[in-house]
Residue, then its C-alpha position, 0 to 999 in steps of 0.5 A: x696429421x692424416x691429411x698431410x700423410x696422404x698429401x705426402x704419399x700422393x706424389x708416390x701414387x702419382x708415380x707408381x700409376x705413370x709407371x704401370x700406365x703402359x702395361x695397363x693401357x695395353x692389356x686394356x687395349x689388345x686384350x681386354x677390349x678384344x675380348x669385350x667386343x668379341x663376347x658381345x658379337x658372339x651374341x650378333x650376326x654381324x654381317x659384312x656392310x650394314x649394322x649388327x642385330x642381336x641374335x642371342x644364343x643363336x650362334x652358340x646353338x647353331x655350333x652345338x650342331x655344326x659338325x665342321x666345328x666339332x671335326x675341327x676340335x677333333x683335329x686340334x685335340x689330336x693335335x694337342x696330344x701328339x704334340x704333348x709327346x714331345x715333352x718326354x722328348x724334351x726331358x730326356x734330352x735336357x738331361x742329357x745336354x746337363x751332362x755335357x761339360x763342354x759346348x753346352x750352351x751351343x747345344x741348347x743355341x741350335x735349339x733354340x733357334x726354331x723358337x726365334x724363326x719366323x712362323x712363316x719360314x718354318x712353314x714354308x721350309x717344312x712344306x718343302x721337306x714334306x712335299x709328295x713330288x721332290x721332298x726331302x723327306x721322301x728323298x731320304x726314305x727311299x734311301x731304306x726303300x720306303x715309299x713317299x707320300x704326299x705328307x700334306x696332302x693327304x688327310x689321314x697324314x696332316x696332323x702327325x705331319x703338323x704335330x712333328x714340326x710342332x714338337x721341333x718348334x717348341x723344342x727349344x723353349x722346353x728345353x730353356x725351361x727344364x734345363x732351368x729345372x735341373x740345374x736347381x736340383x742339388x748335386x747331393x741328392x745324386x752323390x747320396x744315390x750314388x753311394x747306395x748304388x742307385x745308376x743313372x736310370x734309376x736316378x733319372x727315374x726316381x730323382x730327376x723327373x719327381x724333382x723335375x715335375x714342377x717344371x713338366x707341369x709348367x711346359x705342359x700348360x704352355x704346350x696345351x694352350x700353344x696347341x689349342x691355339x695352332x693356326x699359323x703352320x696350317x695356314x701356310x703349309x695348307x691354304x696357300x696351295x689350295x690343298x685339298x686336304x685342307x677341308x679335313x684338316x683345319x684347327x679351331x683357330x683356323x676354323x675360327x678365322x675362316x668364318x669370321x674373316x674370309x666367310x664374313x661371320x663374323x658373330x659366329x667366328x666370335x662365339x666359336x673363339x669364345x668357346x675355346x677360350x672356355x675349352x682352354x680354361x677348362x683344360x688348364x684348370x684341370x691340369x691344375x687339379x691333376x697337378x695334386x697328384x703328380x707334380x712333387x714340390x720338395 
């Protein structure tokens, strides 16, 4: 009897595996090989020609000491906070778009819009609103009589620079989520405050954002691994022009790609992409553990 059962199910298991075949073939294929491959070169010098040695952690205590790479983690860790204040942002005005009756959904369209645009074409719009000579940016400020400045350019103004084109990229998408969020928190909560006198200040604060944590939670943990991971608007606002504040503004990831495919180190950009893979999992998983004491599950 439990021989023809089996026989009988083995046509289902034979479907159930023909259907996740192309998941898995592809997580294996683009993510879990590279990872593979990229652990085993962090332990390689890999040269441009000519076959791999086995250096052990011979590249790992050389990043220790590199201070390119510890300036690079200051850039991206800067970065990642000022991007993270773009999330306040995003629930102030997902409450407000929830109080819109009409042409909401236009709203949260314009946007969204950023999320939908390519990387590319954000970069280079943005290069033009920020460039010192004629940008649109300078142009408006001497409206009020402030003087310009050459915003990518110049070090000490890259990063805020970076971070603001960040917080209006990743606008939309935090708004998709935590308009999700309020829309799931009941009306009656609010029809119960109302009648003891509660204002809609005192709602957002006591009701909104403790209801709304979950999803706060969540658009923080996208919003950090985005920002760890920044590369593409600096990449093109930067290096295509050959500026001069690039040496004092790259990201890890960029960093990361500078050394393993335009330096040809390429088993010591894997141990620098090794450990930020472990710098994001230690940051998540913290975020995981502050969660406890913040994030309000009702």
């Amino acid at each position: 009897m439990r021989s023809s059962a089996r026989s009988a199910n083995r046509p289902g298991v034979w479907w159930a595996l023909l259907f996740i075949a192309p998941a898995t073939v592809g997580l294996v294929a683009l993510y879990l090989w590279p990872f593979l491959s990229t652990f085993v070169k962090s332990f390689q010098d890999v040269p441009a020609f000519g076959p791999a040695t086995y250096t052990g952690l011979d590249n790992y205590v050389e990043l220790v000491g590199d201070g390119e790479v510890w300036k690079a983690f200051g850039n991206s860790a800067l970065y990642t906070v000022l991007v993270l204040l773009g999330i306040p942002l995003a629930v102030v005005l997902a409450a407000l778009i929830e109080q819109v009756s009409r042409g909401r959904s236009v709203y949260r369209v314009l946007f969204f819009l950023p999320v939908v645009t390519l990387p590319v074409a954000v970069g280079m719009v943005w290069r033009f609103i920020y460039n010192g000579d004629f940008g649109l940016l300078n142009y408006v400020l001497s409206w009020f009589g402030i003087d310009g400045q050459f915003w990518v350019a110049d070090p000490r103004f890259t990063i805020y620079a970076f971070a603001a084109v960040g917080i209006w990229m990743g606008l939309g998408i935090n708004l998709i989520i935590l308009g999700a969020g309020l829309q799931a928190i009941p009306k009656a909560v609010y029809e119960a405050s109302s009648l003891d006198g509660a204002g809609r200040v005192r709602q957002f604060v006591h009701i909104t954002v403790p209801l709304l944590s979950p999803s706060i939670f969540f658009v923080t943990i996208l919003t950090v691994i985005a920002a760890l991971q920044m590369f593409d608007l600096i990449f093109i606002m930067l290096r295509s022009v050959n500026n001069t504040a690039l040496a004092d503004s790259k990201t890890i990831v960029y960093l990361f790609y500078e050394k393993a495919f335009v330096q040809f180190q390429q088993g010591y950009g894997a141990a620098i992409a090794i450990v930020l893979l472990i710098v994001i999992m230690i940051a998540t998983a913290l975020q995981f553990r502050l969660q406890r004491s913040w994030v309000f599950y009702g």
